[in-house]
mmCIF file of the C-alpha atoms, coordinates in Angstrom:
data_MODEL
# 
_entry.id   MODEL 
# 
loop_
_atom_site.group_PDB 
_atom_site.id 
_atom_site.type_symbol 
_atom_site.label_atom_id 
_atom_site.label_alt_id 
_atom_site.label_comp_id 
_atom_site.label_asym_id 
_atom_site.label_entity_id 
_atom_site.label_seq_id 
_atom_site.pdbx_PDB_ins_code 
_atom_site.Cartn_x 
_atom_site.Cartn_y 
_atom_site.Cartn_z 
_atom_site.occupancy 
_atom_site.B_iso_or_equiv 
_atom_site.pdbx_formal_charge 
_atom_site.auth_seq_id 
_atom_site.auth_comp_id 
_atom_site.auth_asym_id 
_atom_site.auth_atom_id 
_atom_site.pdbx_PDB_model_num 
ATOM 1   C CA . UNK A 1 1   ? 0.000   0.000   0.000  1.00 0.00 ? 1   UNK A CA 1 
ATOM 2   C CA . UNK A 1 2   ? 1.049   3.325   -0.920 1.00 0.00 ? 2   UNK A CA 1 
ATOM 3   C CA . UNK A 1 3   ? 1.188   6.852   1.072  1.00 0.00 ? 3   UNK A CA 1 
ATOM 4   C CA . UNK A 1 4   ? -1.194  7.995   -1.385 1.00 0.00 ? 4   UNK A CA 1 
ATOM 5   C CA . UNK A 1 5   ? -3.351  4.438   -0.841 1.00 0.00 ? 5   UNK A CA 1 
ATOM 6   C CA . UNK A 1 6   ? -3.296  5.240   2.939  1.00 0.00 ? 6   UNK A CA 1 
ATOM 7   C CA . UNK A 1 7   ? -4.178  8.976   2.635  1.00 0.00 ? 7   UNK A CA 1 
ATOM 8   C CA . UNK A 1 8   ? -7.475  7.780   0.225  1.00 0.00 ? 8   UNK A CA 1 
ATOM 9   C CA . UNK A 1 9   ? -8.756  5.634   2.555  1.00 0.00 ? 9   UNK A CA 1 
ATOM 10  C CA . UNK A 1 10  ? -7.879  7.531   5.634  1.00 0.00 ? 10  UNK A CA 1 
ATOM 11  C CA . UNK A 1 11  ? -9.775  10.652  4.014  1.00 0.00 ? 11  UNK A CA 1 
ATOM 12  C CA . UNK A 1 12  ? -12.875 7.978   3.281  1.00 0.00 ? 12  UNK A CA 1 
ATOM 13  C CA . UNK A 1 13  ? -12.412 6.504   7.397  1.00 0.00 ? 13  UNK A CA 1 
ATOM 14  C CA . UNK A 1 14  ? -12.983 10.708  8.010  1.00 0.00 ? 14  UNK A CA 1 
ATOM 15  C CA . UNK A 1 15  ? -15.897 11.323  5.641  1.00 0.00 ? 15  UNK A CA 1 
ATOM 16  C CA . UNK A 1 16  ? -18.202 7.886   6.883  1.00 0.00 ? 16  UNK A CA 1 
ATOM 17  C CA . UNK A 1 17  ? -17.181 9.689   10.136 1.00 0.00 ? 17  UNK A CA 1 
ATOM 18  C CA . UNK A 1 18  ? -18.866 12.795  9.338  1.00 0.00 ? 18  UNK A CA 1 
ATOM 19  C CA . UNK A 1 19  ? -21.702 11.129  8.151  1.00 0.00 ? 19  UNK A CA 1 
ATOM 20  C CA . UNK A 1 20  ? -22.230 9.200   11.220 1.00 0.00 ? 20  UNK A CA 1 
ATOM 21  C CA . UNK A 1 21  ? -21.445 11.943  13.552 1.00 0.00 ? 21  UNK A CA 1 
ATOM 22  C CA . UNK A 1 22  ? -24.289 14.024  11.630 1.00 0.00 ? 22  UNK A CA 1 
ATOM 23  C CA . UNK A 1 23  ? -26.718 11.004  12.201 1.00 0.00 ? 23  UNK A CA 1 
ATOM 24  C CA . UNK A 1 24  ? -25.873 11.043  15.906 1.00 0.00 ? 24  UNK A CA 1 
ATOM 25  C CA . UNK A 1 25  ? -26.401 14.929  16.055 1.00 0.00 ? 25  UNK A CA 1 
ATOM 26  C CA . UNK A 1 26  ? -29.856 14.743  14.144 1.00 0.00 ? 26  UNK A CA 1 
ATOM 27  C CA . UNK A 1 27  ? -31.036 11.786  16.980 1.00 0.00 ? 27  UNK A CA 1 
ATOM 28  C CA . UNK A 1 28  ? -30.085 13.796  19.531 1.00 0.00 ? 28  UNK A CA 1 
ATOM 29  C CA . UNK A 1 29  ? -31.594 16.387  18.400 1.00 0.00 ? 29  UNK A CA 1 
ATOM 30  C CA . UNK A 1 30  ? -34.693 14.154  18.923 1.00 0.00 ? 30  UNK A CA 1 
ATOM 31  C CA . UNK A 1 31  ? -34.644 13.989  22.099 1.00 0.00 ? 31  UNK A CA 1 
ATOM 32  C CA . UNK A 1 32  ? -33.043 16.917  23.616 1.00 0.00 ? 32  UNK A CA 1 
ATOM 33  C CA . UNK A 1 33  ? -35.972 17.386  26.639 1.00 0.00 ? 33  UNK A CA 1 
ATOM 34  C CA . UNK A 1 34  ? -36.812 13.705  26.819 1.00 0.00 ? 34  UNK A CA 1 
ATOM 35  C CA . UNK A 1 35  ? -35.113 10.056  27.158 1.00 0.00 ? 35  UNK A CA 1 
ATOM 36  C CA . UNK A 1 36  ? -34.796 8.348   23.620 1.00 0.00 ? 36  UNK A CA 1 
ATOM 37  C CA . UNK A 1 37  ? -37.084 5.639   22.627 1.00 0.00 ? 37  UNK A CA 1 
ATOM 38  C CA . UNK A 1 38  ? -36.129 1.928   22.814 1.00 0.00 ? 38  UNK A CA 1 
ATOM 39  C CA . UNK A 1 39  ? -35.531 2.369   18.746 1.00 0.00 ? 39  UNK A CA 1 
ATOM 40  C CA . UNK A 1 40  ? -33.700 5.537   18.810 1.00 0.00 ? 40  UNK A CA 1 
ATOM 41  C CA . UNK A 1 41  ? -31.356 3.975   21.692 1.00 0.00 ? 41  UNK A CA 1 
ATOM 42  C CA . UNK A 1 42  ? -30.733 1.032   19.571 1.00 0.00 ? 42  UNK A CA 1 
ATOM 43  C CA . UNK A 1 43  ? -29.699 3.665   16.632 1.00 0.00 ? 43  UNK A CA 1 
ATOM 44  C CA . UNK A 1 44  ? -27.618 5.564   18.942 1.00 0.00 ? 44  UNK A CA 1 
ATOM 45  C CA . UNK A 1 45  ? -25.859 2.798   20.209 1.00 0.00 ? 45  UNK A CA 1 
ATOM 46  C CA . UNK A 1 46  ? -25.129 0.953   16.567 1.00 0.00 ? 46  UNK A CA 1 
ATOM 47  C CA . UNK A 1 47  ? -23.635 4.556   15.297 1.00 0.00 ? 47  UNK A CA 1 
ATOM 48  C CA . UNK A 1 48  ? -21.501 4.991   18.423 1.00 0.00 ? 48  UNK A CA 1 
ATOM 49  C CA . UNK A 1 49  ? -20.294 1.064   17.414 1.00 0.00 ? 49  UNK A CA 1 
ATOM 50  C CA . UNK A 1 50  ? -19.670 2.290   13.823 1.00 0.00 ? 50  UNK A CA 1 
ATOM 51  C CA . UNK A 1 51  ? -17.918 5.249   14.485 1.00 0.00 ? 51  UNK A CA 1 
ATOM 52  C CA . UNK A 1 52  ? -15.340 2.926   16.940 1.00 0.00 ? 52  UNK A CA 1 
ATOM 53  C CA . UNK A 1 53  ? -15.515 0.381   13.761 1.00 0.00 ? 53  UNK A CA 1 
ATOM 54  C CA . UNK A 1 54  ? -13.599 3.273   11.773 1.00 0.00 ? 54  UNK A CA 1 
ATOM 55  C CA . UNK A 1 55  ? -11.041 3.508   14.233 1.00 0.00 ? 55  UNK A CA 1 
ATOM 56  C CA . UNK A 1 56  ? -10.227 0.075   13.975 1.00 0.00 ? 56  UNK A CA 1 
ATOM 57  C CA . UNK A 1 57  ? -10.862 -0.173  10.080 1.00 0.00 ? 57  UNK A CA 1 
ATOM 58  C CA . UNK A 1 58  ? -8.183  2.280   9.933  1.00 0.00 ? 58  UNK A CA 1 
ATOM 59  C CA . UNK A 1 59  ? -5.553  0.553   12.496 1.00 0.00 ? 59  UNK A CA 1 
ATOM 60  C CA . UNK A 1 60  ? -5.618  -2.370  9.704  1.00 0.00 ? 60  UNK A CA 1 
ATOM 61  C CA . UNK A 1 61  ? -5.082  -0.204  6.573  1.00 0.00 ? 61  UNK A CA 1 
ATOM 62  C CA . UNK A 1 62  ? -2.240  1.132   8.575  1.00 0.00 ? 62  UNK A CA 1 
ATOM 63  C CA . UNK A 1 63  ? -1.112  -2.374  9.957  1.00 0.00 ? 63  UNK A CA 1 
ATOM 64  C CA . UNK A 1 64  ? -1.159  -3.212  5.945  1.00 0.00 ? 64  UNK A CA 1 
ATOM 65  C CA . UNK A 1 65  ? 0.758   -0.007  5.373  1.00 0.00 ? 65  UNK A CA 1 
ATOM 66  C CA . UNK A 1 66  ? 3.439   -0.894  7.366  1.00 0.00 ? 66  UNK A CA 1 
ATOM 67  C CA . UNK A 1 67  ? 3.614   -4.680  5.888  1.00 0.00 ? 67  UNK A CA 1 
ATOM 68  C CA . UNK A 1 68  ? 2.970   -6.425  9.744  1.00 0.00 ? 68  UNK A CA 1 
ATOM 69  C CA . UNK A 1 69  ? 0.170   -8.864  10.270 1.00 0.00 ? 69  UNK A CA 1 
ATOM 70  C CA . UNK A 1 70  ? -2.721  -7.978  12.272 1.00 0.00 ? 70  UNK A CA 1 
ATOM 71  C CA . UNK A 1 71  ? -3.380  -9.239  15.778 1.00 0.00 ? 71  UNK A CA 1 
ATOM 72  C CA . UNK A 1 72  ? -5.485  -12.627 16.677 1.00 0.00 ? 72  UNK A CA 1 
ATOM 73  C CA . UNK A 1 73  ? -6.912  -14.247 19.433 1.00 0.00 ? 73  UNK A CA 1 
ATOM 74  C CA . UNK A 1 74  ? -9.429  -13.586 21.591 1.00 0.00 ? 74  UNK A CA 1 
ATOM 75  C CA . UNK A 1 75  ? -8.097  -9.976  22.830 1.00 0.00 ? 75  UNK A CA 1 
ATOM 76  C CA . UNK A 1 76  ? -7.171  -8.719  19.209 1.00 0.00 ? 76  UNK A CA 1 
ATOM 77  C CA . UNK A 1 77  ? -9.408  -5.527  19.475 1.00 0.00 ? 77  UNK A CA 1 
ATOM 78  C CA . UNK A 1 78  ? -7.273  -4.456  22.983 1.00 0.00 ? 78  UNK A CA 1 
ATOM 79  C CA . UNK A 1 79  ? -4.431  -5.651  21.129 1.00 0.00 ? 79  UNK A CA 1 
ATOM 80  C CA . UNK A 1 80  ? -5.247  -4.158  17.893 1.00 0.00 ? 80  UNK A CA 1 
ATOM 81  C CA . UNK A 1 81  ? -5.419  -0.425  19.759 1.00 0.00 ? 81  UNK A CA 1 
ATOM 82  C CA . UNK A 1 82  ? -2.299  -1.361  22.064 1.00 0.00 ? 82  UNK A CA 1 
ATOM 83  C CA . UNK A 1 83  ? 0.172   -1.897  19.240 1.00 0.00 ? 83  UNK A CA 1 
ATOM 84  C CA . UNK A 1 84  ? -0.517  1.869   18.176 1.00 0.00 ? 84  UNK A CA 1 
ATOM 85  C CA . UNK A 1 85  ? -0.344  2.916   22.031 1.00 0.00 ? 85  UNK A CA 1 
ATOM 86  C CA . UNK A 1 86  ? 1.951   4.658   23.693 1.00 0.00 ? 86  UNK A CA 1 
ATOM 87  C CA . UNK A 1 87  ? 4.244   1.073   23.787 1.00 0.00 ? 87  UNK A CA 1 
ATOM 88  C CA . UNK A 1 88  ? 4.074   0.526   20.089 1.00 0.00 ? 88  UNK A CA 1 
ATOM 89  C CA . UNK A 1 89  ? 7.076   -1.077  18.383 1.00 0.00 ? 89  UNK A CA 1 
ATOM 90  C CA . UNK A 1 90  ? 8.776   -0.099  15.618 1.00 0.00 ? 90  UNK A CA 1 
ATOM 91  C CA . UNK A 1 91  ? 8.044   -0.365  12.881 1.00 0.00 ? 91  UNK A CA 1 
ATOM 92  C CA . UNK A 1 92  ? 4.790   1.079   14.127 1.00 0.00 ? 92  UNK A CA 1 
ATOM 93  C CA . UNK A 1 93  ? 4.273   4.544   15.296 1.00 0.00 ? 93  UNK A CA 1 
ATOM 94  C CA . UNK A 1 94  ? 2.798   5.619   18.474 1.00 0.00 ? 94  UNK A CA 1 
ATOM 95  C CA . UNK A 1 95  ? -0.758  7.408   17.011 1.00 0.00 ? 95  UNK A CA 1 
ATOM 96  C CA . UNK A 1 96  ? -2.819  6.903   20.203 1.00 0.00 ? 96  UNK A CA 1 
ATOM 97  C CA . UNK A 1 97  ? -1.587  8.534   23.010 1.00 0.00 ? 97  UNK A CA 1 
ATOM 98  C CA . UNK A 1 98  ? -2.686  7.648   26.682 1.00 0.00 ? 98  UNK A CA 1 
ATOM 99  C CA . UNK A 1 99  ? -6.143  10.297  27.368 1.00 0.00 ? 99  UNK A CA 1 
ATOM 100 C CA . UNK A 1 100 ? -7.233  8.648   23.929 1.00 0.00 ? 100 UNK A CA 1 
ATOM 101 C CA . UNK A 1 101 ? -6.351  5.287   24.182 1.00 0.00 ? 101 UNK A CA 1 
ATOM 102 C CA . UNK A 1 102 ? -9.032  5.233   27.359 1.00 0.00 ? 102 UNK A CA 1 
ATOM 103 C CA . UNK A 1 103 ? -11.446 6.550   25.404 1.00 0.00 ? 103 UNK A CA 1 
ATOM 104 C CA . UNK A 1 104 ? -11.054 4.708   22.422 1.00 0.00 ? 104 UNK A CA 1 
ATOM 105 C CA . UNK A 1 105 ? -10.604 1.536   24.777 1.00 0.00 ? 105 UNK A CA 1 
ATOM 106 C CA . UNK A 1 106 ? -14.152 2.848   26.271 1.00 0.00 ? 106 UNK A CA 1 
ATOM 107 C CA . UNK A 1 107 ? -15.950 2.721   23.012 1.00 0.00 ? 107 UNK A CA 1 
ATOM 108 C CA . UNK A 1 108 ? -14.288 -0.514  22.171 1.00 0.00 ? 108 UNK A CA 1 
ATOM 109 C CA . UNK A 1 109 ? -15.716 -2.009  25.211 1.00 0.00 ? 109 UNK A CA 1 
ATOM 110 C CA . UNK A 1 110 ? -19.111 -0.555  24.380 1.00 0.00 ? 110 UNK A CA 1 
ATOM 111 C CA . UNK A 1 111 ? -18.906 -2.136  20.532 1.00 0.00 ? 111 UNK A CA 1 
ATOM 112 C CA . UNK A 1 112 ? -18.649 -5.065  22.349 1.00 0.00 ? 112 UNK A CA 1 
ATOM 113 C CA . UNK A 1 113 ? -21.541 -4.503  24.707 1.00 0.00 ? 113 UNK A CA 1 
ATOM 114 C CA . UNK A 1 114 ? -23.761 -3.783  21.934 1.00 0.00 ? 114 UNK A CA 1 
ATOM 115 C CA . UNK A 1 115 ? -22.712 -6.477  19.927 1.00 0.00 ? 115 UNK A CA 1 
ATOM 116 C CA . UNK A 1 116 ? -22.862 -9.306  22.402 1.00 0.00 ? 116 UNK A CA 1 
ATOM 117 C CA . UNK A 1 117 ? -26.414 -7.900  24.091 1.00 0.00 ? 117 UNK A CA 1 
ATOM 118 C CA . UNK A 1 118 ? -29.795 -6.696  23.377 1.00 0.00 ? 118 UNK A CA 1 
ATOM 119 C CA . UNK A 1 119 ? -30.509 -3.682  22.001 1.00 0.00 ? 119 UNK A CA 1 
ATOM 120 C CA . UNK A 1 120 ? -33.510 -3.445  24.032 1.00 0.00 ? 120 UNK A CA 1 
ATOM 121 C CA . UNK A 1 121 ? -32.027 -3.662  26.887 1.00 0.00 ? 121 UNK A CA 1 
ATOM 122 C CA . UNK A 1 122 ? -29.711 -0.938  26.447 1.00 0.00 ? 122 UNK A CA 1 
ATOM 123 C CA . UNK A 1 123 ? -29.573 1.995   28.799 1.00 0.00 ? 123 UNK A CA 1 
ATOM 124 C CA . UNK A 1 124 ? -29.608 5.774   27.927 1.00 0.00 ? 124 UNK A CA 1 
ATOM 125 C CA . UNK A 1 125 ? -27.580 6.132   31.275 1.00 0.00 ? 125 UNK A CA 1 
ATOM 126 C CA . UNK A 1 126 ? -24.757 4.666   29.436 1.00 0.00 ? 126 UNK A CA 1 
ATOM 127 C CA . UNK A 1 127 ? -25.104 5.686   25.835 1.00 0.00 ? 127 UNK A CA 1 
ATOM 128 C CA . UNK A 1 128 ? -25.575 9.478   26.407 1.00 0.00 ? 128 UNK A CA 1 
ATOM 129 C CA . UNK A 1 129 ? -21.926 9.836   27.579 1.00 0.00 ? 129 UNK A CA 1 
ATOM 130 C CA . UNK A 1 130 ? -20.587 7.854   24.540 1.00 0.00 ? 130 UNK A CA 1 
ATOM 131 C CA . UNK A 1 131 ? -22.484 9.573   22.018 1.00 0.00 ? 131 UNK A CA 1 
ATOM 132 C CA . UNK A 1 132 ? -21.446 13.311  22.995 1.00 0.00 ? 132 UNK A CA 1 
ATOM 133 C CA . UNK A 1 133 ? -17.395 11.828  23.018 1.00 0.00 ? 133 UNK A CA 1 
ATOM 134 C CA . UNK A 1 134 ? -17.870 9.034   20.233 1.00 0.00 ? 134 UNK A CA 1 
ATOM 135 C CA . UNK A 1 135 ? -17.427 11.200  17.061 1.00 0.00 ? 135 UNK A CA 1 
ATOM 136 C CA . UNK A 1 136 ? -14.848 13.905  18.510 1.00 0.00 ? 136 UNK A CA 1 
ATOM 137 C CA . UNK A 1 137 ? -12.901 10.913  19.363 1.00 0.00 ? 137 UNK A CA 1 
ATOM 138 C CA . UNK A 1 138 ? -12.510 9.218   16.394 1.00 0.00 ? 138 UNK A CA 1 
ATOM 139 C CA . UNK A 1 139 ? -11.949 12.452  14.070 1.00 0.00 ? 139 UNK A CA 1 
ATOM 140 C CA . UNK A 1 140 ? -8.865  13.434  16.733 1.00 0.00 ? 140 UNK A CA 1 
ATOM 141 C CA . UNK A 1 141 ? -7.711  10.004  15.872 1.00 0.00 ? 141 UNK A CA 1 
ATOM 142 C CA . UNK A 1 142 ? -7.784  10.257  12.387 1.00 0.00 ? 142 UNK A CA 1 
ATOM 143 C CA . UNK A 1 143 ? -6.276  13.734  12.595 1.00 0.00 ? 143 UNK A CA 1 
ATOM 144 C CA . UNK A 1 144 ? -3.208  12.526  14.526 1.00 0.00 ? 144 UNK A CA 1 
ATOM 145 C CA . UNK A 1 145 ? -2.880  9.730   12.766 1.00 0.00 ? 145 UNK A CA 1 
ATOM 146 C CA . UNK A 1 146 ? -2.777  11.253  9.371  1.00 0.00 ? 146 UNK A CA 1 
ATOM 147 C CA . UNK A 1 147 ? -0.427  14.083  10.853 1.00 0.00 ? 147 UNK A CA 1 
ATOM 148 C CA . UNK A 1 148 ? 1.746   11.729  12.503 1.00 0.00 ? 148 UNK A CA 1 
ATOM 149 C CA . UNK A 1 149 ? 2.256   9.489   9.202  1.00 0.00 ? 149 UNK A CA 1 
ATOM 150 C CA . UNK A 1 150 ? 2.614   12.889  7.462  1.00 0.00 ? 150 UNK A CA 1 
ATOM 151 C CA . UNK A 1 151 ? -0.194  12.043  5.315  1.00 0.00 ? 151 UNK A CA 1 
ATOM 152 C CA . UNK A 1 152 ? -2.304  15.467  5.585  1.00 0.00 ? 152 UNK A CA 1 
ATOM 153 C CA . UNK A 1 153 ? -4.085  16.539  3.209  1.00 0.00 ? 153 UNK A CA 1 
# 
């Protein structure tokens, strides 16, 4: 894969992210004096999962980037965020560092949640945290990353 490969679908990664993050602004726009509906929860939760599904989309293209092999096992979504962490190895660069590696690790976690569970028995208690962080998040990722790989635009 190319720099110019990378930078294409890095600059994709950030415009899915705008759409999403516009998707979570017009829901919660919805309910702005009341508690979301069951459906509108479910929605909330499954954009917050796809924004977090960029950030590790992108992790691979750069994995790929850098020729080394993605992780496996059972932990290879900690892993995956770990080996771009403060303690990454070369060849790797450090792209996440500590204040967003919790909060990426936080929305990782909550992929999972939603993945594994029922929507319906998701709590607004827990989403409405995520989805005011979820979208700043992953657009300061992308931005350091593509600075940090001097790939900006």
């Amino acid at each position: 894969m190319t720099p110019a490969e990378l930078t294409e679908e890095l600059s994709a990664n950030r415009e899915l992210a705008a759409r999403l993050a516009a998707l979570v602004a017009e829901l919660q726009s919805r309910f702005e004096n009341s508690e979301p509906d069951v459906h509108q929860l479910a929605a909330m939760a499954l954009y917050i999962g796809d924004l977090y599904a960029i950030v590790e989309n992108s992790l691979n293209r750069i994995l790929k980037f850098f020729n080394q092999p993605a992780p496996t096992g059972a932990d290879w979504h900690r892993a995956l965020l770990e080996a771009f962490g403060p303690a990454a190895r070369p060849p790797l660069p450090v792209l996440i560092e500590d204040e967003l590696l919790v909060r990426l690790h936080e929305l990782r976690g909550f992929r999972h949640v939603v993945r594994v569970n029922y929507s319906f028995m998701l709590q607004w208690a827990r989403i409405q945290p995520l989805s005011r962080i979820a979208a700043a998040t992953v657009f300061e990722f992308l931005a350091v990353a593509m600075t940090r790989l001097c790939l900006d635009e």
